[in-house]
LUMDREN-530703 format. One line per field, with one value per residue (C-alpha): residue number from 1; residue in one letter; x, y, z. Coordinates in steps of 0.2 Angstrom, whole numbers, plus 2048, in hexadecimal, padded with zeros to 3 digits. Each point is the difference from the previous one (the first is absolute). Layout:
// LUMDREN-530703
i <- NUM, ...;
aa <- A, ...;
u <- X, ...;
v <- Y, ...;
w <- Z, ...;
END
This chain:
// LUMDREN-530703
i <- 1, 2, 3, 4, 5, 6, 7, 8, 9, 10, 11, 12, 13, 14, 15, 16, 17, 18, 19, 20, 21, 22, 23, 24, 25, 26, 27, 28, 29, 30, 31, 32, 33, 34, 35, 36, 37, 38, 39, 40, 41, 42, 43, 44, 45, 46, 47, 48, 49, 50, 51, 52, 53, 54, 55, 56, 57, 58, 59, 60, 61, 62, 63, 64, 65, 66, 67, 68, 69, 70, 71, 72, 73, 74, 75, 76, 77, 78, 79, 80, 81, 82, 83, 84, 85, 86, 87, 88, 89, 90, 91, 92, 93, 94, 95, 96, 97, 98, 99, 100, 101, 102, 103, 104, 105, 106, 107, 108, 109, 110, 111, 112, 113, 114, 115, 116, 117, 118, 119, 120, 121, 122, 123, 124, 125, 126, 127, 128, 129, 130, 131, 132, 133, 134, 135, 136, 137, 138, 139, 140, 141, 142, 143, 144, 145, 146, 147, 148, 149, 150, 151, 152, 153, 154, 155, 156, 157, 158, 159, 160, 161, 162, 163, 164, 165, 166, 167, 168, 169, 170, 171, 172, 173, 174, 175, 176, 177, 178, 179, 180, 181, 182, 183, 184, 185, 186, 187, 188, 189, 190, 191, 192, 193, 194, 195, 196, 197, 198, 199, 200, 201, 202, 203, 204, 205, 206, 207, 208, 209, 210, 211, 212, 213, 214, 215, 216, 217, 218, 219, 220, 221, 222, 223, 224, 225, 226, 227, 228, 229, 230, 231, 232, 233, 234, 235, 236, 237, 238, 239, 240, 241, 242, 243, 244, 245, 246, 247, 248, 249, 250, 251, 252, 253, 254, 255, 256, 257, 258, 259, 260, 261, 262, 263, 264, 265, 266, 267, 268, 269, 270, 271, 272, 273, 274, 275, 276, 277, 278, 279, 280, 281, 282, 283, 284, 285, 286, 287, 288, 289, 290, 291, 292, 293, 294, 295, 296, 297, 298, 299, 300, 301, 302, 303, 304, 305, 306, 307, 308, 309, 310, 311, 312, 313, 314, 315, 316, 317, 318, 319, 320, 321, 322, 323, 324, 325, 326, 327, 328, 329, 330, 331, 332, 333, 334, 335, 336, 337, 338, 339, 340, 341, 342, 343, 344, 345, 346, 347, 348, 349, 350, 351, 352, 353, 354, 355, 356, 357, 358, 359, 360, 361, 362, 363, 364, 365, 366, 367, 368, 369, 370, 371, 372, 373, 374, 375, 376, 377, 378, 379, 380, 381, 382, 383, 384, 385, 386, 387, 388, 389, 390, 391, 392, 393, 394, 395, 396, 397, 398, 399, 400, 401, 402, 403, 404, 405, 406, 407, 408, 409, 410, 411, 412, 413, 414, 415, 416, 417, 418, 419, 420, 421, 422, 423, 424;
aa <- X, X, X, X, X, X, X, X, X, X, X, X, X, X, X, X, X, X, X, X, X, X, X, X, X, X, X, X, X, X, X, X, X, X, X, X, X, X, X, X, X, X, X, X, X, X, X, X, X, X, X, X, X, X, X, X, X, X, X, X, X, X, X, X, X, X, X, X, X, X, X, X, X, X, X, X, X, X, X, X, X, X, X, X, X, X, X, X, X, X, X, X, X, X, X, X, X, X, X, X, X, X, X, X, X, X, X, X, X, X, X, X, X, X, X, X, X, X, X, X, X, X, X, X, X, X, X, X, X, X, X, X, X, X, X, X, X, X, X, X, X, X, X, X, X, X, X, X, X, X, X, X, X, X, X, X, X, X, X, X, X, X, X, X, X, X, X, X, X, X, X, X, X, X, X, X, X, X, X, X, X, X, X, X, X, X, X, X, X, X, X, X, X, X, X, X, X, X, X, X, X, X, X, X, X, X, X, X, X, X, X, X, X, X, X, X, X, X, X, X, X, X, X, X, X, X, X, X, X, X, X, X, X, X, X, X, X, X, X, X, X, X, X, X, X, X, X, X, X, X, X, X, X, X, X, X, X, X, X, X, X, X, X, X, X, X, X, X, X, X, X, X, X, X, X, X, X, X, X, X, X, X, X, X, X, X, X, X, X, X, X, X, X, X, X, X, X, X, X, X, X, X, X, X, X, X, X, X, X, X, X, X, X, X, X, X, X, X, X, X, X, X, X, X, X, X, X, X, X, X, X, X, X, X, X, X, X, X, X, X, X, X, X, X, X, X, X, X, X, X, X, X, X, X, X, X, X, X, X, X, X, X, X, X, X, X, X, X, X, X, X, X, X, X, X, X, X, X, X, X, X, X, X, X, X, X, X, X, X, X, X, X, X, X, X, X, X, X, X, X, X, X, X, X, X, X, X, X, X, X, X, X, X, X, X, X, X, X, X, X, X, X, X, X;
u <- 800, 80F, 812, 80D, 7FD, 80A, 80E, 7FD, 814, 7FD, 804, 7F1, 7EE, 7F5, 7F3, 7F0, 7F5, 7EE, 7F0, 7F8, 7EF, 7F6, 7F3, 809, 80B, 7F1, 7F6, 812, 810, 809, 80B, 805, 804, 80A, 80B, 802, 806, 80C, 806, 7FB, 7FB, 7FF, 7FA, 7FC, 7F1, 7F4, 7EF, 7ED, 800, 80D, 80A, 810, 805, 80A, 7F7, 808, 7FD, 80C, 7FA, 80F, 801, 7EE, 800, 80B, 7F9, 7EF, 80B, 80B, 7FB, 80C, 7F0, 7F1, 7ED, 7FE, 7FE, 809, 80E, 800, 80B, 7F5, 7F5, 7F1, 7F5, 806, 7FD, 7EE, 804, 807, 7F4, 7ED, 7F5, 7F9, 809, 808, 7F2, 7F5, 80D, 801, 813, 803, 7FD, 80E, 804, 808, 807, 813, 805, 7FB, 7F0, 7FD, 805, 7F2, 7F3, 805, 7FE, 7F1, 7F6, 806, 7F6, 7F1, 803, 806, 804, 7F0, 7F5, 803, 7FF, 7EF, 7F8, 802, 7F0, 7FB, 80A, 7FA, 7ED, 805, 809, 7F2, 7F3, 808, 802, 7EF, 7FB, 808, 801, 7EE, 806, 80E, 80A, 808, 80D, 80A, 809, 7F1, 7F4, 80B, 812, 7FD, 7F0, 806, 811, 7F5, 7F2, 80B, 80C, 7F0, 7F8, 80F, 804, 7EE, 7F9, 7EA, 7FC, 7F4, 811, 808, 7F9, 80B, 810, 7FE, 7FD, 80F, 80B, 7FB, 804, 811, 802, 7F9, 80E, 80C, 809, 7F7, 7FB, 805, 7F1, 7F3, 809, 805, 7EE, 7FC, 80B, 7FD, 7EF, 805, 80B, 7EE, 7F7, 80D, 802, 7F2, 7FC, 80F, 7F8, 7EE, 80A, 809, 7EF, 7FA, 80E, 7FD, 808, 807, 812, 7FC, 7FD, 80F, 808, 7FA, 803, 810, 80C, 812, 808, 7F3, 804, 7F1, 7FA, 7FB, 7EF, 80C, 80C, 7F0, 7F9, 80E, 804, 7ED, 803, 80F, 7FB, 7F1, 80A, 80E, 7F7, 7F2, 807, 810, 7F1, 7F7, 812, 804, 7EF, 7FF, 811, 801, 7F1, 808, 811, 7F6, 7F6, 810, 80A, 7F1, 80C, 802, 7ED, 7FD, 80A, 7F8, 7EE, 806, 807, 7F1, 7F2, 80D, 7FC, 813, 807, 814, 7FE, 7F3, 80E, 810, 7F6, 7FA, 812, 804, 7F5, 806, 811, 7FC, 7F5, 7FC, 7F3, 80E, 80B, 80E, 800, 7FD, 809, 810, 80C, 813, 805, 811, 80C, 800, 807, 7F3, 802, 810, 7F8, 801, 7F2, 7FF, 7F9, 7ED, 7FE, 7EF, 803, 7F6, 800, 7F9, 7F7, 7FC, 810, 809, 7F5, 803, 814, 807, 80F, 7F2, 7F4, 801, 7F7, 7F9, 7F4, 7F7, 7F3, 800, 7F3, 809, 80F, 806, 810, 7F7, 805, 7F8, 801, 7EC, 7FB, 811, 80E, 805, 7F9, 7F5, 7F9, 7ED, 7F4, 7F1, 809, 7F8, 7EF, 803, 807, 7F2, 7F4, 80A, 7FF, 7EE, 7FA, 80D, 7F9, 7EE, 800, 80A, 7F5, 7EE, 804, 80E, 7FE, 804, 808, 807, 7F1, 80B, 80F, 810, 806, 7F1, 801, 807, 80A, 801, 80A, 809, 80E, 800, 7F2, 7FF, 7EF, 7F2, 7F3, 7F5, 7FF, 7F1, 7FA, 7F7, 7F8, 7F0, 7F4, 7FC, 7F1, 805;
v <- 800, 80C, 802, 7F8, 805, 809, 7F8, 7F1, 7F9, 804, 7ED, 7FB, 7FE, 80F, 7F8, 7FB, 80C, 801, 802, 811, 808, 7EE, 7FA, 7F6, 810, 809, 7F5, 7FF, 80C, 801, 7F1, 808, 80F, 7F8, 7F7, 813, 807, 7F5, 7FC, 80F, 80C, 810, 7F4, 802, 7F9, 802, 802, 7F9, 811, 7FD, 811, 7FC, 805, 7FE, 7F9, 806, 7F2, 803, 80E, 80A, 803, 802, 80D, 80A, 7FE, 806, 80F, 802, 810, 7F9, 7F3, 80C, 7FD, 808, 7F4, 80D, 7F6, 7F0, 7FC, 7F4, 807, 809, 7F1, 7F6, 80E, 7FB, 7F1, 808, 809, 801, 7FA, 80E, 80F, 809, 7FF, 807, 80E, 7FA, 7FF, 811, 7F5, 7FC, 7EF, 807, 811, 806, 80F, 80D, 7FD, 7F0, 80C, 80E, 7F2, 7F8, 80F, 807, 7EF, 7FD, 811, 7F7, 7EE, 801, 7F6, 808, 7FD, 7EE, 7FE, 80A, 7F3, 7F3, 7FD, 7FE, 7F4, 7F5, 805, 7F9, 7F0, 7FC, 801, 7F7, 7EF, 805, 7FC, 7EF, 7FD, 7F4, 7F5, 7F8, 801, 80B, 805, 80B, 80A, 803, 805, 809, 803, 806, 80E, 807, 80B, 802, 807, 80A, 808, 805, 809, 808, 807, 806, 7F4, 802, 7EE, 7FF, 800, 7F4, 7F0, 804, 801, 7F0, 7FA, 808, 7FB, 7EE, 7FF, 806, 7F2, 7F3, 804, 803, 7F1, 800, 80C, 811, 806, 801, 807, 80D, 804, 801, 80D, 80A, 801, 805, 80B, 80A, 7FC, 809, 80D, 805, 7FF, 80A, 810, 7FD, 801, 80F, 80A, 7F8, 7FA, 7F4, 7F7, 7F3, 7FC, 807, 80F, 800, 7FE, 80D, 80D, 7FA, 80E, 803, 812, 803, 7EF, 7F4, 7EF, 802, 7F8, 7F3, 7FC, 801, 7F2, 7F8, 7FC, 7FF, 7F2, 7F8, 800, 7F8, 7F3, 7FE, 7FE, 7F6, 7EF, 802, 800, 7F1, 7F5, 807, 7F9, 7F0, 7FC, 805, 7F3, 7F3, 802, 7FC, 7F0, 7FA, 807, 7F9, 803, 814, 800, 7FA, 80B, 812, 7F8, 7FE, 814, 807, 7F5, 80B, 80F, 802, 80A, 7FD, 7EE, 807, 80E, 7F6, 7F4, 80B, 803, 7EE, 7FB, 80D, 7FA, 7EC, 801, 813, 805, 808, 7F4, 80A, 814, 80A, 802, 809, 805, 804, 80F, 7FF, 7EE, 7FB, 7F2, 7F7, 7F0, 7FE, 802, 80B, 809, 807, 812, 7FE, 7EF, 7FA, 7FD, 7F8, 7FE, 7EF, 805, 7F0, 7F9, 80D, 7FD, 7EF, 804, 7F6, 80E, 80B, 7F7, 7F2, 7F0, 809, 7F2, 7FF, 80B, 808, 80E, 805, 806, 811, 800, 805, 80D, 7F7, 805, 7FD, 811, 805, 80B, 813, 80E, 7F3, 7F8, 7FB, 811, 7F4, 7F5, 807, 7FC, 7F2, 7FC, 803, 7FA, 7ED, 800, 807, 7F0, 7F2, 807, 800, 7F1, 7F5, 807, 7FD, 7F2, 7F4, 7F0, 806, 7F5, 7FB, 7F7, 7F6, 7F8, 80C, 7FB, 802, 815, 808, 80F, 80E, 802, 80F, 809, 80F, 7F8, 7F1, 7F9, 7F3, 7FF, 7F7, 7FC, 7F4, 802, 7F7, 801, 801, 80A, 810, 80B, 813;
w <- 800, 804, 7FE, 80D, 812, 807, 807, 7F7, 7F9, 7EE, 7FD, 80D, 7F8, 807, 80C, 7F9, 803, 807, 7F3, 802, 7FE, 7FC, 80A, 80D, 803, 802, 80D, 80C, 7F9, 811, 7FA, 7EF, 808, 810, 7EE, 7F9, 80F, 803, 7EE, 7F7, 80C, 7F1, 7F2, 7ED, 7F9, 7F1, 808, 7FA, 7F4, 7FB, 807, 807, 811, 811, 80E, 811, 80E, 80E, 80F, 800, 7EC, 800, 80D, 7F5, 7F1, 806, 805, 7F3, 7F5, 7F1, 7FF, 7F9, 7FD, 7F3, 7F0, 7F4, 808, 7FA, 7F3, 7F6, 7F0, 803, 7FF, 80D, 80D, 7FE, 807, 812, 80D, 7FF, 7F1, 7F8, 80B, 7F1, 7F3, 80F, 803, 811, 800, 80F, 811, 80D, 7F8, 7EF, 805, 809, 80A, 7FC, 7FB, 809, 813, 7F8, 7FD, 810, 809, 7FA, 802, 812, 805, 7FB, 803, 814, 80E, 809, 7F0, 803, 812, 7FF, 7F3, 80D, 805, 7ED, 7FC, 80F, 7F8, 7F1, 806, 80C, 7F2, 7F4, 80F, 800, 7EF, 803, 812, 7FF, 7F0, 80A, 7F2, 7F5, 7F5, 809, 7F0, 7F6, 80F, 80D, 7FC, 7EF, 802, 810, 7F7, 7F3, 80A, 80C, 7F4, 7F6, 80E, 805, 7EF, 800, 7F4, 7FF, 809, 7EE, 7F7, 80D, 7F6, 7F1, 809, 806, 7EF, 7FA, 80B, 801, 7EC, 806, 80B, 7F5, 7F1, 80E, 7F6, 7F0, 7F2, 802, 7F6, 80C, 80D, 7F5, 7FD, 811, 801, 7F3, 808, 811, 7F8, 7F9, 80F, 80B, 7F4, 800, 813, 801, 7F7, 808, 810, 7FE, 7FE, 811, 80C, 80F, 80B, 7F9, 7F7, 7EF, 808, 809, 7F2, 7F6, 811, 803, 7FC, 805, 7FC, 7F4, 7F8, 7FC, 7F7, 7EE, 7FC, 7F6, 810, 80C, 7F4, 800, 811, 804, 7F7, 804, 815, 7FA, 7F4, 80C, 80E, 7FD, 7FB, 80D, 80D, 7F8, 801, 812, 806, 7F6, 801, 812, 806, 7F5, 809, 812, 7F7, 7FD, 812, 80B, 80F, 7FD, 7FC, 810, 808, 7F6, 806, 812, 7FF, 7F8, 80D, 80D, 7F8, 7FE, 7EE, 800, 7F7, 7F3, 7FD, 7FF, 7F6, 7F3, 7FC, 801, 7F4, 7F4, 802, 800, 7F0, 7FC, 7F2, 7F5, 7F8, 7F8, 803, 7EF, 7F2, 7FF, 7F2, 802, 7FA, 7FF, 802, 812, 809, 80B, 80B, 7F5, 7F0, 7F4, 7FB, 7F0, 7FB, 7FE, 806, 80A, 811, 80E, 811, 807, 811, 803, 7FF, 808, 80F, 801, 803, 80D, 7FF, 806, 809, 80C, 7FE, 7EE, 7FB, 810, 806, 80E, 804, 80F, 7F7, 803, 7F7, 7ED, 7F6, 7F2, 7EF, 7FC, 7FD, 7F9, 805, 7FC, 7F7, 7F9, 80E, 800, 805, 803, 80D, 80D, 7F9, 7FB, 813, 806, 7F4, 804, 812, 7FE, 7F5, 809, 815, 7F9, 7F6, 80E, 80E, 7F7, 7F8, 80B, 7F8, 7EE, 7F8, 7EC, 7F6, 7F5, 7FF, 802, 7EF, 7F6, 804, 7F1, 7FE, 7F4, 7F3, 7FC, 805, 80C, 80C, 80A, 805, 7FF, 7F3, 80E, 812, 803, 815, 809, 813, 80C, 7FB, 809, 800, 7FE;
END
């Protein structure tokens, strides 16, 4: 798949190395990656589009990378003809002129945006849409909670970012429907067809657009508003970059939700022993488990796969490779959280741990804005569900759940549940 290893005797046959991106890597990567960072820890590979790039597996290289300005977001950066940078980043962005949000821009402009969307989107605006977020999560265990069975993905973990994040951009709850529509056709093709996705965007695109100007003739309080007051200097969003990142919180931070809560109750099906242990702290009405296991979680088998795409701008030598000018590069988060160089006992999970300066939700200038929603809207939908419905448990077989495809995400297509009955 690549060239010698580094370190290999040039007389000595590279290792045979592992298969990536099928099927099986999908459902369980953590050994292919354990292979990389050992034996190829900054590694060359052609990828399922058939772009090119370096994929980063160690912490300490990854940690750098994510902060290394040489590495730009921008796609004008990657060296490869024009065509093949419709293969990197979202479906659909660049048609939709949606291409001015934090996830393809650099200083400057990328510390203006940042700065003008943190007025609007703040630590206080999320810790004040608490009680929401438990509404929501309590309605939605409602809808189920008499069945005794559900299908935790489809009818929990997947509407509540979607519905949240709508109401706080200030999305009409008539509108709300279609988000979800749209956004469950971006995680349907998360693996598949471009096509669709793209459309979806294209028509949150004009939604948002749209909502955007209706918006500036009657401000509210809600996120789009914020957005369009936010001001710094006498700086402010254009309608295009307000659209833009209206979008981009909602795309970003719908789906990372959705795999931080699926895979998050998977993790405990299959670490009974830690399970038992959150149910025991939440029945004492105790919070430092449920925190430290949020971030545990993340780091034992996060919602984000492999951090965004950068480009190098100019030759750069990283993990001892050297990395040409314009080549695709990508951080493995999951891999890099599973260094033993890093963290002890990696493979195990371990909801008290404290020691986690994870790599989940990035590192730098680039680090995630919505962590803190998405923070909370985890613990939220793990403390409610474990405390209303205690004998939850896995409805098939643990080999029979199925794993999207795709690139950038990691997360289940279904998580068939089962348990007693309650009246709500």
């Amino acid at each position: 798949m690549d060239e010698q290893t580094p370190g290999t005797p040039s007389d000595a046959p590279a290792p045979q190395g592992p298969t990536l991106f099928d099927w099986e890597f999908a459902t369980d990567p953590y050994p292919a990656y354990a292979w990389l960072r050992e034996h190829s820890p900054v590694h060359r590979t052609r990828l399922p589009s058939g772009v090119e790039a370096w994929l980063v597996t160690r912490y300490a290289d990854a940690r750098q990378a994510l902060a290394d300005q040489r590495l730009s977001k921008n796609p004008a950066h990657h060296a490869e003809p024009a065509h093949a940078k419709g293969k990197t980043g979202i479906p659909g962005e660049r048609k939709a002129e949606l291409m001015t949000h934090l996830l393809n821009i650099d200083p400057p402009d990328h510390t203006r945006l940042r700065r003008l969307v943190s007025k609007a989107f703040t630590p206080r605006r999320v810790a004040d849409f608490t009680p929401r977020v438990q509404e929501l999560t309590d309605h939605l265990i409602d809808g189920f909670a008499a069945k005794g069975e559900a299908d935790l993905i489809h009818e929990f973990a997947f509407p509540l970012p979607i519905y949240a994040i709508c109401e706080m951009l200030g999305v009409p709850r008539e509108d709300q429907d279609d988000f979800r529509d749209w956004a469950g056709m971006m995680i349907r093709h998360g693996g598949g067809p471009r096509g669709g996705v793209a459309r979806s965007v294209k028509q949150m695109r004009t939604y948002l657009g749209e909502l955007i100007h209706r918006k500036r003739d009657d401000l509210g309080n809600d996120l789009i508003s914020d957005l369009i007051r936010a001001s710094d200097h006498g700086d402010h969003l254009t309608e295009a970059e307000a659209t833009a990142m209206a979008f981009i919180l909602l795309f970003a931070g719908f789906e990372t939700t959705v795999n931080l809560i699926g895979n998050g109750v998977h993790s405990l099906f299959m670490n009974p022993d830690q399970r038992a242990l959150l149910q025991d702290s939440l029945a004492a009405g105790e919070s430092a488990l449920l925190a430290t296991g949020i971030e545990e979680l993340l780091r034992y088998d996060g919602p984000v796969e492999l951090a965004t795409w950068r480009f190098a701008t100019e030759p750069l030598t990283l993990g001892g490779q050297e990395v040409a000018a314009g080549d695709p590069v990508l951080v493995v988060l999951a891999a890099a959280d599973r260094d033993p160089d890093r963290f002890a006992d990696p493979d195990t999970l371990d909801l008290s741990r404290t020691d986690n300066q994870h790599l989940g939700y990035g590192h730098g200038i680039h680090y995630c804005l919505g962590a803190p929603l998405a923070r909370l809207e985890g613990q939220t939908a793990l403390a409610t569900l474990l405390t209303r419905l205690p004998d939850l448990e896995l409805a098939i077989p643990p080999q029979e759940l199925r794993w999207r495809g795709g690139l950038i995400m990691r997360g289940l297509r279904t998580l068939p549940v089962r348990f007693t009955p309650r009246n709500t």
